[in-house]
N, C-alpha and C positions, 0 to 999 in steps of 0.2 A: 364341560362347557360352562361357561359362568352365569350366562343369561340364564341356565337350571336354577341358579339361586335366589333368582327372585319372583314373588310373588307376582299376582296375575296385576295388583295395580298398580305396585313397581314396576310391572314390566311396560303397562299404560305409562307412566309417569315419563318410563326411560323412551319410549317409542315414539311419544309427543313433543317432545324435548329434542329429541335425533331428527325426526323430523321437522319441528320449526325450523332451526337452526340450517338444516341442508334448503329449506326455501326461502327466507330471508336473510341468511348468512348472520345472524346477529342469534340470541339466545331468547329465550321469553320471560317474558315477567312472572315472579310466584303465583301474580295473579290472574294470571292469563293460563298456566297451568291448572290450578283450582277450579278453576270455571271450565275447562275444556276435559278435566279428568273426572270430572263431579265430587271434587274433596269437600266435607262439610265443613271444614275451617281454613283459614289460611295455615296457621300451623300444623294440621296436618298435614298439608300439603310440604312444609318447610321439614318437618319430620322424617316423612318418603322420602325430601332431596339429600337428608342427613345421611338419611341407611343407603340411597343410592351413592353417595360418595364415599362411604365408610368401604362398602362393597368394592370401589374403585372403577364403576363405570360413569362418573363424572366427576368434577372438579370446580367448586365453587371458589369463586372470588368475594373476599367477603366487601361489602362498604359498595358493591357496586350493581346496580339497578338489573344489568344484564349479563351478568359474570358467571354465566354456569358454559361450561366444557364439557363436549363429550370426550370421554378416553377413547384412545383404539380398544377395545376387549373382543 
């Protein structure tokens, strides 16, 4: 199972992310992630979204404010 391969705040990352997205139909801001995951920087937060898409449970769009995707996994 895939969700085994992520850590407990990647799995935060991915879980908040799943679930914005299923309640306002749109995706969240990096920094609306940061602040609701407790990331101490924006780039760490940008970094998690990195290994989560590298992983293949999201899909970012680059250039655009609200471009993350979740995958089916």
């Amino acid at each position: 199972m895939k969700a085994m391969n992520l850590t407990s705040k990647q799995s935060a990352v991915f879980d908040y992310i799943k679930g914005y997205i299923e309640r306002n139909n749109i995706s969240p801001f990096i920094r609306e992630i940061q602040a609701e995951c407790s990331m101490a920087s924006y780039k760490a937060t940008v970094d998690k979204l990195l290994v989560l898409e590298k992983k293949g449970f999201i899909k970012r769009e680059l250039n655009k404010h609200r471009g993350i995707k979740v995958n089916n996994v």
